[in-house]
Structures are given as structure tokens and as C-alpha cells.
C-alpha positions in Angstrom: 101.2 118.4 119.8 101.3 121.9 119.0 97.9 121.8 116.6 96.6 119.9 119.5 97.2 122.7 122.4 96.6 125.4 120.2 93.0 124.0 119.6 92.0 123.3 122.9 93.8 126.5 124.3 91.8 128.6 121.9 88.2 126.3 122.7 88.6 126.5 126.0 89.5 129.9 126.6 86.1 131.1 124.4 84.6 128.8 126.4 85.3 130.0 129.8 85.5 133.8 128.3 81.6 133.0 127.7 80.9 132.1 131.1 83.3 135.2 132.9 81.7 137.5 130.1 77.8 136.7 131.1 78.1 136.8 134.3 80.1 140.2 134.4 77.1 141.6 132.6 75.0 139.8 135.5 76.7 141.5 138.4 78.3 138.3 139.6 81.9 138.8 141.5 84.6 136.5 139.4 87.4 135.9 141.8 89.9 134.3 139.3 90.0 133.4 135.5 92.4 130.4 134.3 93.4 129.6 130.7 95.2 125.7 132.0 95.2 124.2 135.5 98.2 123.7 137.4 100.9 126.3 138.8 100.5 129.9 137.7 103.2 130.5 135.0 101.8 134.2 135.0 99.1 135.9 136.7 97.8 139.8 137.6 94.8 141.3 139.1 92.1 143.4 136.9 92.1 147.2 138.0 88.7 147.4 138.4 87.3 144.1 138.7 90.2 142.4 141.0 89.9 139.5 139.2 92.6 137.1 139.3 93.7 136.3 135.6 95.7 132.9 135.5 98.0 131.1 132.5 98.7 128.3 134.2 101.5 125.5 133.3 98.6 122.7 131.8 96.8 124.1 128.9 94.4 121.2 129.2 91.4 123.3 130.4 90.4 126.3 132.3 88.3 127.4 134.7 86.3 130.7 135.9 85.5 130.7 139.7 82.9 132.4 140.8 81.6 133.9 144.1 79.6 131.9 145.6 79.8 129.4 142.8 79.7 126.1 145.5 77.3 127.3 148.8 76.1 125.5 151.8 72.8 125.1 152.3 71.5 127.9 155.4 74.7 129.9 154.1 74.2 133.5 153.4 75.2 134.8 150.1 76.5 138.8 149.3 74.5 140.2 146.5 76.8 139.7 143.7 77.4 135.9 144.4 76.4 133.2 141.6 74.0 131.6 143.6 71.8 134.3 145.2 71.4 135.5 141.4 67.8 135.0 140.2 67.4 131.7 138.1 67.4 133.3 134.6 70.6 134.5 135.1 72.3 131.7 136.4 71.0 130.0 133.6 72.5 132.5 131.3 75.6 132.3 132.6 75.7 128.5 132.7 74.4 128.5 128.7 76.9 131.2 127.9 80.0 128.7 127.8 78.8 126.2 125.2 76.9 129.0 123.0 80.7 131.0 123.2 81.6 127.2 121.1 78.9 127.3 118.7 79.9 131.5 117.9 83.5 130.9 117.4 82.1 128.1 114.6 80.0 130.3 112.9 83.5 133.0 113.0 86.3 130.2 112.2 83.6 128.8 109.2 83.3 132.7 108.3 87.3 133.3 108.1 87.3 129.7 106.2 84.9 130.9 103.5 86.4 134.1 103.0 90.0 132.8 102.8 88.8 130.2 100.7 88.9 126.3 101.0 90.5 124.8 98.3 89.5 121.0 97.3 89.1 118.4 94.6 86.4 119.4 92.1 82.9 116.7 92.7 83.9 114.9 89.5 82.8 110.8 89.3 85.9 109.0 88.5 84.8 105.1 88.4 81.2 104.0 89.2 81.2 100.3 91.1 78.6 98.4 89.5 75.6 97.1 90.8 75.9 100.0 93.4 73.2 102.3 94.5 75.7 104.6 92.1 75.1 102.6 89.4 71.7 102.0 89.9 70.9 105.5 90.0 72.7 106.2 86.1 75.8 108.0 87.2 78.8 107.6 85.1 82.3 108.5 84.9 83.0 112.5 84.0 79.5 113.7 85.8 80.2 116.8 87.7 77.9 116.6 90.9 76.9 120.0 91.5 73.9 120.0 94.1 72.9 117.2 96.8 69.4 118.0 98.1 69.5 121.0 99.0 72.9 122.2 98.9 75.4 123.8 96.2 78.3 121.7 95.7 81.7 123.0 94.8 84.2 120.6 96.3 84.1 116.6 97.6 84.1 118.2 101.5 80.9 119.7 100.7 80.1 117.0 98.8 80.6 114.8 101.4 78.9 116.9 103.8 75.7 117.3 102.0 75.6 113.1 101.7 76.3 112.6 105.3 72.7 115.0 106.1 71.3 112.9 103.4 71.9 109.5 104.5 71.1 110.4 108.5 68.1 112.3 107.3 66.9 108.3 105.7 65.8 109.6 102.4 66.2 109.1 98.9 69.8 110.9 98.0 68.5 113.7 95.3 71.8 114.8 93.5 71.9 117.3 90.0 74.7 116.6 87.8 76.3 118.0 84.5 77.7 115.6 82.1 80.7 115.8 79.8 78.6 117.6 77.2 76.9 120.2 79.5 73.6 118.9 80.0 72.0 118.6 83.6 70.2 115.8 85.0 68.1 115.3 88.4 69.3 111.9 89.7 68.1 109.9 93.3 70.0 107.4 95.1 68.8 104.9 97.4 71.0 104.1 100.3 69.7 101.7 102.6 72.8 100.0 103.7 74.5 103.3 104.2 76.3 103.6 107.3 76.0 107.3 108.7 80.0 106.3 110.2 81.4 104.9 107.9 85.0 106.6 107.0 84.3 106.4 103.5 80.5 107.5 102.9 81.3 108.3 99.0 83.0 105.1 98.2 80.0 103.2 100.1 77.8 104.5 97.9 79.9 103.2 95.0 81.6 106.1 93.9 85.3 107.2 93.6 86.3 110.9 93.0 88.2 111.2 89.8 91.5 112.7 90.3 94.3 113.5 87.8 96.7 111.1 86.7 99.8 111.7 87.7 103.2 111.0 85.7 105.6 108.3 87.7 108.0 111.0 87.7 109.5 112.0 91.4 109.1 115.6 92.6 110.4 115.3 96.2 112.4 112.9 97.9 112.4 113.1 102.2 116.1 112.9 103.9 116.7 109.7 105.2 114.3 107.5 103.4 115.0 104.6 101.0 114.7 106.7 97.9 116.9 109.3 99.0 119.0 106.4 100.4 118.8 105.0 97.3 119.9 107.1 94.7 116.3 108.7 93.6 116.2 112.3 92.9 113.7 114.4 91.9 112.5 114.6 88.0 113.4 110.7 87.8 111.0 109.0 86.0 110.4 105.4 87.2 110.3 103.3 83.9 109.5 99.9 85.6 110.0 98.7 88.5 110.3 94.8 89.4 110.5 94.0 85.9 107.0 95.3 85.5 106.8 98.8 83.2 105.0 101.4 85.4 102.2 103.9 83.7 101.4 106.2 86.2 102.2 107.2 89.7 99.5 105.3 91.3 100.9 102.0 89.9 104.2 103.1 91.3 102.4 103.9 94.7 101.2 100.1 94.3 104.2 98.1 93.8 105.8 99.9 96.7 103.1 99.4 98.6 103.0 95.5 98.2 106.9 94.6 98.8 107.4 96.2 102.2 111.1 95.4 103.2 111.7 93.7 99.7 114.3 94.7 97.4 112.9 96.3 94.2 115.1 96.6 91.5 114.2 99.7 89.3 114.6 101.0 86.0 114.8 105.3 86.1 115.3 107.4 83.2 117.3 110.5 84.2 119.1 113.2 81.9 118.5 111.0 78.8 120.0 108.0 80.3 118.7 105.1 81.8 119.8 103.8 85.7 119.2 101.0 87.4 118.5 101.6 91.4 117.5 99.2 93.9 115.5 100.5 96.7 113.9 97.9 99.5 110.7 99.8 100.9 110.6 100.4 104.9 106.8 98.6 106.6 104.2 100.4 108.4 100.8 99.3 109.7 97.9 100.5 107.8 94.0 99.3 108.4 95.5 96.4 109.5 98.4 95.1 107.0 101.6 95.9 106.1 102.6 98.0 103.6 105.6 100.0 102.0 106.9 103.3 102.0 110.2 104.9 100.5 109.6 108.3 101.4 108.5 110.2 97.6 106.1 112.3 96.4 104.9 113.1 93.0 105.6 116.4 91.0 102.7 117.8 90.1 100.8 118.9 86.9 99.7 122.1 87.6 97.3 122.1 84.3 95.8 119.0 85.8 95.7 120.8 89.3 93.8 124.0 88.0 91.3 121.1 86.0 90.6 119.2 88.6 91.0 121.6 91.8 89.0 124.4 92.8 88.9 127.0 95.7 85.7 128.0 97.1 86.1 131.5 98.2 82.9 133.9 98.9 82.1 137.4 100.1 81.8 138.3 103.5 78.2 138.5 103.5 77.9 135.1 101.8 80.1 133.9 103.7 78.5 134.7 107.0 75.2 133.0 105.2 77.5 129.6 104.5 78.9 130.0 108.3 75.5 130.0 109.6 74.2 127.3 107.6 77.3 124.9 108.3 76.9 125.1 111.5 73.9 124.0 111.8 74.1 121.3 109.3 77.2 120.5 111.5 74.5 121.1 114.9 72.6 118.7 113.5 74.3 116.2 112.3 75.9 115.6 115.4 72.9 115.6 117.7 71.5 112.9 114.3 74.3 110.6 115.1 73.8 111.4 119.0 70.4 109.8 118.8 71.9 107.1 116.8 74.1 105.9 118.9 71.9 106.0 121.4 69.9 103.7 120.0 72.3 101.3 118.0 71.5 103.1 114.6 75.4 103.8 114.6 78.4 102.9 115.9 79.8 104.3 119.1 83.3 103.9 117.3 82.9 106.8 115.9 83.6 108.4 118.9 87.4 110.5 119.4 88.9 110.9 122.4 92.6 113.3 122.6 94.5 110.8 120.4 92.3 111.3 117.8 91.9 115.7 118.1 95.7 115.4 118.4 95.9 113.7 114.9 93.3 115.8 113.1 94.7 119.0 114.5 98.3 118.4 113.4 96.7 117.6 110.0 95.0 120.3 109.5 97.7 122.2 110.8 100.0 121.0 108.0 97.0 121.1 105.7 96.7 125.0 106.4 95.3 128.1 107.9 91.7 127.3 105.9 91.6 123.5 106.9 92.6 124.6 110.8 90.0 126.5 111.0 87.6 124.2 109.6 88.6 121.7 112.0 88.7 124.3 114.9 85.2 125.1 113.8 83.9 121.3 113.9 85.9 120.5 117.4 84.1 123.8 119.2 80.4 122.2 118.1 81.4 119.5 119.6 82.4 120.7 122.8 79.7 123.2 122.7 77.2 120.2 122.5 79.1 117.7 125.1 78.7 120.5 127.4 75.1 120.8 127.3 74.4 116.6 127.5 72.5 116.7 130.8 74.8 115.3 132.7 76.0 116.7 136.2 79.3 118.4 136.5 79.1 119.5 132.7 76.7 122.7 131.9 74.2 120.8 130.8 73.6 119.2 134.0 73.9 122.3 135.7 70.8 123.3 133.3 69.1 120.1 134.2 68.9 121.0 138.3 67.7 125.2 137.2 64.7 123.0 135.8 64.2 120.8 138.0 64.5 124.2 140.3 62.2 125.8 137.9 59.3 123.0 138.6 59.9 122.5 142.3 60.4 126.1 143.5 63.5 125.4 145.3 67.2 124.5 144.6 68.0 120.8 144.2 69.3 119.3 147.6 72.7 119.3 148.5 72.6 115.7 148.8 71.1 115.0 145.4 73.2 116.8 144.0 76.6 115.4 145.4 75.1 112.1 144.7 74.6 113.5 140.9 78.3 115.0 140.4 79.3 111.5 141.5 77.2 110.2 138.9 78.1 112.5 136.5 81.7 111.5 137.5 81.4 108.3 136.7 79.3 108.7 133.8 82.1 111.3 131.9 85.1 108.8 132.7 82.6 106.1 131.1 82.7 108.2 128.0 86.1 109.3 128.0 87.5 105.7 128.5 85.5 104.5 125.5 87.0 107.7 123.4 90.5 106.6 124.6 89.5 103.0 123.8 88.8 104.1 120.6 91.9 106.1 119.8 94.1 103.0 120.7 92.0 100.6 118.4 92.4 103.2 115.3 96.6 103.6 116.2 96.3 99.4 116.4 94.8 99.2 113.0 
């Protein structure tokens, strides 16, 4: 809850700080500014504005009001209302709210870059035969390091660069270096590709390779059945079952296919050898059951610095990536858009607040680098709902200036209550289906 406030409380105040800032510069009288809706939990009045700045007890939105924001038709306006401002600038104003989105992107993916994002090198693991992988002659140990047209450092911007590729249509052009240094131009074809799937690079038939881990225990969580148990860390799991264990992801497996069953375990510790039992507690995941005792893995830090990277730039290129990834992000999303539009992808795809809440708590347990990549990723997409041309959202706002534009005149006061009420309609349409699809995931 806390990622989840903190992100909308910072998109929606650059958001509305885009809008009061514009139309300061425009001459237009803001009566009151409010970061959250609800009862003022603090408020004071600009010296030389007389604004009305509000922190209000919701932090579930914000507003700017505006002189004149709402008139009556036959109603005269003072000069520095919003609506007796010439068209360009109430345009300007309107447009300044989602562009304020798509700048704090470009400055979150800038402070991302510079800090540095780390992530698992773009080494091929296993290849699944028969796969457009396959087909293309990749193999286990290739390093990807370009797709089309992009550098690739990490599987995020691996991932990334395939996603443009696959909504782009096209043949998926990848270099690679193999184990003994030499580089190669590969191309994938892709057909069946789904641009939403949740795993594009496994769809594609290939798994990241990742180091093996030891089955030895590096933490165990308070309250859990390992700690319950007996487990401590620097155990080494010997078998488990009656079945020897090799690595940790054979571990990971046997727990995961005896939820609530009694496992009896074999764990060296100091020299000796212990027998535990531990019986795994059940939780839902893609629809089936599966264990959990509540351990995690200590780490090989050789492996970690083999097969971990940090991408970290200068300012300058940094600014350059910033740019660039928000557009690729710009355009992906209006790609998938048009998709869904027209059945080329699925609208399950679509998040409503379950789902930011989720990814924003991730990413801020993930850290400061992946917060701000997600921060970066959730502004786009507000900055592009709110231009969709649809009334009560800026966009539709945009969509009566040109209809205004053509016609010489302001829309109608009846057209356009009759289009808020359509726009009403139409938003709760699209917010039900986003909730509907946040309760389907938590189902699964």
C-alpha cells in the first residue's frame, strides 16, 4: 500500500502541477490546488497568487480548479478565466497534464540509468526444440547482445527490444556472441507470438540461463516450516523424500509438489548429518497448488558477478537511453492500444489498482532503480489514458477545442453534458474490466 500511494501521489501531483503550471504562464486565475480529494488535512493560500493549496485526507487523485473552468452559456467571463482564454491556450493547458507524465518518464528513466539497473546477463540457458529458437540456430551459452536495433545488456532490455519486435510483425533480427567469442547475425520468425503474453522469451523457446545454486539454505523466515522445523542457515539439504537433491532448484521442486505433506529430510550440518521433517504450507499459483516452507538460497557471489550485470551510463547517455525508452515505451503501448482494438491482443492485459498496487510494492522491495522504472512505465500510461478522446479525460477535452477549431464556436452545452455522461460511462466500462482483471490474476 505504501509503493502504491507513493506512486500515484507523485503521478498525480506532476500531473496536475502540469496543468496549474501552464496555465499560470497563460494568465488564468487558479482558485485551489489539491494533491487527494476529501477533507483538507492541511491547506494555505499563495502570497501572491491566493491560490488555495490543498493535501487532502485521499491521495487517490487531485485536482486544479480553475476560474472559469465550468461556464454557462451567455455567462460573462473576467479576463483571466479558463474559458475566455483563446483556444491555443486552453489547449495548452489541457495538453500540459499528460505531457507533465511523459517528462517525469524521461527523468525517472534518467535517474534509473544513471544509478544503474542491475539484471541477469542475456545468456541462452536451454533452447526448446522445434522452436522458432531453435529454428533460428541458437544454442545454449550464446550471449544475445543486440535485437534489431537495440544494445542489449540485461534480459529487461532484452525483453523490451523483443516485445517492439514482435508488435512491429517482423522477422526478430538478434546478434549473438558464442562461447568462443565469435559473432553471428541470427533472425527469428515469430508468427504465433503473442505481443501479451507474460512470458514473451519463453514463447519464443528460450529460457535465460542462470546460475546453479547449491541446496544449501542462506535465510530462513520467522514462523515458517523451516524455521519451525529445525532448518538453519548454511544447512545443506542432502535429500529429501528419499530422493538425493543436486541443486537448489530440485529442492525448490520437491517442496513445491508435496504442499501440506510431510517430507522427511536428510541435512548435513557442522560435519554431521540430521534428519528434519518439515510438511510445506499451500498457496495458489497459476491455478494449482503448490508448497512453500519459507527459505531462500545463499548465494554464490562468483556466480552472481558471472552472470549479473549492472547497466549504469553517463548523464548524457543516459538522457539519450531516457529519451529513447520512452518512446519505445510511447509506442508500444499505443501498438498494443490498436491491438486491442482490433482483437490482435488480448484486453487481459489490462491493470486496474490491484495490479499497480502489486507492481509498486515489488518494485519497492526490488529498489530505488526498479521504482523508478516502474514509476516511469505507470506515468506513460497515465499520460496516454489521459489523452484517449474521451470526454471528462484531457483527451476529450482536446477532442471538443477541435471540433471548436472546425466549427468556430464552442461545443454546446448540451452536447457536451450528454458527452461527460458518455465519457462517464465509458471510463467505468474500462475501469470495471481492469478490476475484473485484477480479480481473475489474484483467482489464478
Amino acid at each position: 500500500m505504501l509503493g502504491f500511494v507513493l506512486v500515484l501521489g507523485v503521478l498525480v501531483t506532476v500531473h496536475e502541477f502540469g496543468h496549474f503550471w501552464v496555465a499560470r504562464r497563460c494568465g488564468v486565475r487558479v482558485e485551489r490546488f489539491s494533491v487527494g480529494f476529501g477533507r483538507p488535512l492541511l491547506s494555505w493560500r499563495g502570497r501572491q497568487d491566493a491560490t488555495e493549496y490543498v493535501i487532502a485526507a485521499i491521495p487517490l487523485g487531485g485536482y486544479v480548479k480553475m476560474l472559469g473552468d465550468e461556464p454557462t452559456e451567455g455567462t460573462h467571463l473576467p479576463a483571466d478565466a479558463f474559458n475566455a482564454q483563446p483556444l491555443w491556450r486552453r489547449c495548452a493547458i489541457v495538453l500540459a497534464g499528460p505531457l507533465a507524465n511523459l517528462m517525469l518518464a524521461v527523468v525517472a528513466y534518467w535517474l534509473m540509468f544513471l544509478v544503474g539497473l542491475s539484471g541477469l546477463r542475456p545468456y541462452v540457458g536451454e533452447v526448446v526444440p522445434e522452436s522458432p529458437a531453435a529454428k533460428a540456430g541458437l544454442v545454449a551459452e550464446d550471449l544475445i547482445s543486440r535485437i534489431g536495433d537495440r544494445d542489449v545488456r540485461t534480459w529487461e532490455e532484452g525483453g523490451l527490444a523483443l516485445l517492439r519486435e514482435v508488435v512491429a510483425g517482423s522477422l526478430i533480427k538478434m546478434e549473438l556472441v558464442s562461447p568462443d567469442g565469435s559473432v553471428r547475425q541470427v533472425a527469428l520468425d515469430a508468427p504465433d507470438a503473442s505481443p501479451d503474453s507474460p512470458d514473451l522469451v519463453r514463447e519464443l523457446g528460450i529460457t535465460p540461463k542462470r546460475p546453479t545454486l547449491e541446496a544449501v539454505i542462506g535465510e530462513v523466515t520467522t514462523g515458517l516450516p523451516a524455521d519451525l522445523a529445525g532448518l538453519q542457515p548454511a544447512d545443506r539439504v542432502i535429500a529429501a523424500g528419499g530422493e538425493p537433491v543436486a541443486d537448489w532448484s530440485e529442492w525448490v521442486e520437491i517442496i513445491r509438489t508435496h504442499p501440506e505433506e510431510p517430507l522427511s529430510l536428510t541435512v548435513a550440518r557442522g560435519g554431521n548429518e540430521l534428519e528434519i521433517v518439515v510438511t510445506p504450507l499451500a498457496k495458489a499459483s497459476d491455478g494449482e497448488r503448490i508448497g512453500f516452507i519459507g527459505a531462500a538460497p545463499r548465494l554464490d557471489r562468483q556466480a552472481q558477478a558471472q552472470y549479473w550485470t549492472v547497466a549504469r551510463y553517463g548523464p548524457v547517455e543516459s538522457l539519450q537511453r531516457a529519451c529513447r525508452k520512452t518512446w519505445d515505451v510511447i509506442s508500444l503501448t499505443l501498438a498494443l492500444l490498436g491491438k486491442m482494438i482490433t482483437g490482435g491482443a488480448s484486453v487481459e492485459s489490462i491493470g486496474g489498482p490491484l495490479a499497480i498496487a502489486e507492481f509498486a510494492g515489488a518494485s519497492v522491495q526490488a529498489g530505488f532503480s526498479q521504482f523508478l522504472s516502474f514509476l516511469a512505465f505507470v506515468s506513460i500510461s497515465l499520460g496516454i489514458l489521459n489523452l484517449l478522446p474521451i470526454p471528462v479525460l484531457d483527451g476529450g477535452h482536446l477532442l471538443y477545442y477541435a471540433i471548436e477549431a472546425i466549427k468556430g464556436s464552442p461545443v454546446s452545452e448540451r452536447l457536451r453534458v450528454i458527452g461527460q455522461q458518455g465519457g462517464l460511462v465509458m471510463l467505468l466500462g474500462l475501469m470495471m474490466l481492469a478490476l475484473y482483471n485484477d480479480i481473475l490474476r489474484l483467482l489464478r
